[in-house]
N, C-alpha and C positions, 0 to 999 in steps of 0.2 A: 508573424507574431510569435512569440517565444513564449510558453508555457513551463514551468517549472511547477512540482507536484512534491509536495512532501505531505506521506502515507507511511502506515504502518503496514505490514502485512496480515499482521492479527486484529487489525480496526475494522470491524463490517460497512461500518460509512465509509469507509477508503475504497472498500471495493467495489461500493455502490457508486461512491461520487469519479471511481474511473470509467465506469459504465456509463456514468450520465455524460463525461466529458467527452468520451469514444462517439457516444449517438449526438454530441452536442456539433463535434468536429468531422464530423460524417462526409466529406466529398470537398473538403477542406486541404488543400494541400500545399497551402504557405504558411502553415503555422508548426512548431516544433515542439515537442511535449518533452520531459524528462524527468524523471520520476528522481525523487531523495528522499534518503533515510530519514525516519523518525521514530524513538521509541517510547510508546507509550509507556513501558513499565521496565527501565533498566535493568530492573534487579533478575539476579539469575535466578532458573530456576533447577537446584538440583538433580532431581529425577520429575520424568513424566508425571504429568495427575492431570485426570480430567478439567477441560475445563470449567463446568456446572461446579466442580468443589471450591476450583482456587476462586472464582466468582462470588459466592457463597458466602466464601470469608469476609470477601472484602466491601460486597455491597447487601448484607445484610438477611442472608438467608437464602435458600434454595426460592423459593416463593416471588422474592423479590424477581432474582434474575429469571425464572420464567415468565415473567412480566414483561420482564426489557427484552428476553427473547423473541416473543411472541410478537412485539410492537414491531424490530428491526427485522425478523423476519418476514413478516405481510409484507411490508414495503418494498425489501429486496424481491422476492417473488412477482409484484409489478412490474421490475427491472429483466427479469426471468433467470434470477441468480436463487440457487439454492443454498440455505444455510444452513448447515446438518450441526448445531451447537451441542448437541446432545453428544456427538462424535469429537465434538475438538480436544484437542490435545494445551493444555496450556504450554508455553513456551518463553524462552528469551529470542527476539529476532534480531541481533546482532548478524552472528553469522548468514540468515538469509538474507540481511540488507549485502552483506558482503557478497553473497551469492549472485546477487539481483547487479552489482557493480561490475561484476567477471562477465555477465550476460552482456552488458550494455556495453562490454569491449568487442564485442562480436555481435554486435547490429540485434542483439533480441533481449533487451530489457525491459520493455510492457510485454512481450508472452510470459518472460520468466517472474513476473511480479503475480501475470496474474496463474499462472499454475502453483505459484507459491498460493497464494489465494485460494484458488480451487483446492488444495492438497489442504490446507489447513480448517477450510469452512466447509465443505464437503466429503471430503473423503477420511478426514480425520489421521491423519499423517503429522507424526510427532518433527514439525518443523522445526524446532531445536537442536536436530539429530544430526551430524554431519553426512551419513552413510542414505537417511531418507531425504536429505536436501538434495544429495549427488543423484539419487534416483530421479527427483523432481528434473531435474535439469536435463538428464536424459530425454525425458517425457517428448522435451520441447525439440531434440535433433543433436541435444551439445551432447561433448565426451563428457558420459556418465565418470570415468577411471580422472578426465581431468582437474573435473569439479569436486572430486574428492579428495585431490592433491592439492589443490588448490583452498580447499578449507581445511588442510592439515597447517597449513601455512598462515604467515600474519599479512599474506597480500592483503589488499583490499581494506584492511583497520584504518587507516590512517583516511581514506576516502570516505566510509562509512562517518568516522568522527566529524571529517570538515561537513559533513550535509546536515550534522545534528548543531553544528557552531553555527554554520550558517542561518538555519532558523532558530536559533539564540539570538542570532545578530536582529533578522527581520523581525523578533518579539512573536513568532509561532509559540503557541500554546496548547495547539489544539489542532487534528487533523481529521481530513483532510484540510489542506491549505493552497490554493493556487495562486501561486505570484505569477502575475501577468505584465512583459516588455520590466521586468526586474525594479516593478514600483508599484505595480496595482495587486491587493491580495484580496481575494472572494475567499472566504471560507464556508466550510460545512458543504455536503453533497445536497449541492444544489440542485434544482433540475434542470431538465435541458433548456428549458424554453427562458428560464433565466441567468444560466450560462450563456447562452446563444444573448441577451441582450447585452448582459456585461461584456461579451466580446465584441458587441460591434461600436457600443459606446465608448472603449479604449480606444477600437481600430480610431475612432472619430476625432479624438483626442489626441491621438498618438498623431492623424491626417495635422489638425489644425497645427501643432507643435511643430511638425516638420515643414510647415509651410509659410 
């Protein structure tokens, strides 16, 4: 079975619903996952600023988003994922979808997604930064000096683009999104035990079609 995952790196459901998908696929070893670009919020951004300010602006006050923090936090803590929002850095994730592309040419694209992850929800690492992306990458075993040549350069743009056309094509709106055998989409971080059904009711369908 063929998984395909388009996730933001700065989406907290994204990196809860890789969590859920990880524990869903647990001892699973005929299925293929592959994570694609999506960006929630194109637009650049400048210089560094918290993210509790740029939040703030746009959903209606500091008060608000300690609301919505507080909700997606308890939840991810379930998952046993910390989310240090008060730390995060706002960002444009272009260049770490690029980042996460240069990984998955070298066999380690869910470590590098989700250290991006951990670096942006935890540790509070301005993932926008080309020079703290290259460190991220290090983290994981790659050449820290390569990943920084490599986002001095326009490698990777053109792959980055096709993962954001392609869920234009599939009418993604909203992530996380898992297309499943490249016709079935579950969205939203599910949990496992309804991942786990939605897998097996394709595998079932996917069975009768091929038979």
């Amino acid at each position: 079975m063929d998984i395909q995952v388009w996730a933001d790196v700065i989406c907290p459901w994204c990196y809860i619903g890789k969590s859920r998908l990880e524990q869903a696929l647990r001892g699973d070893s005929g299925t293929t996952v592959t994570y694609r670009a999506y960006e929630l919020d194109p637009a650049p951004v400048p210089q560094p600023i918290p993210l509790s300010t740029a939040l703030a602006a746009k959903f209606g006050g500091p008060d608000r988003v300690a609301q919505m923090w507080a909700h997606v936090r308890e939840i991810a803590a379930v998952d046993g994922l910390e989310l240090n929002f008060e730390r995060a850095i706002a960002a444009n994730t272009f260049d770490a979808h690029r980042l996460i592309a240069w990984a998955a040419e070298q066999g380690r694209q869910a470590a590098m997604l989700e250290a991006l992850q951990i670096a942006h929800f935890t540790d509070g690492v301005d993932i926008g930064s080309h020079p703290a992306l290259a460190r991220v990458a290090g983290t994981i075993g790659l050449d820290e000096a390569a990943a920084l040549g490599y986002l001095g350069s326009t490698e990777g743009v053109n792959a980055v683009k096709a993962d954001i056309m392609a869920a234009r094509d599939f009418g993604i709106t909203s992530v996380p999104t898992f297309v499943i055998a490249n016709k079935y989409a579950v969205q939203g971080a599910q949990s496992v035990e309804t991942l786990q059904a939605a897998f097996d009711e394709i595998r079932r369908r996917e069975s009768v079609d091929a038979g």
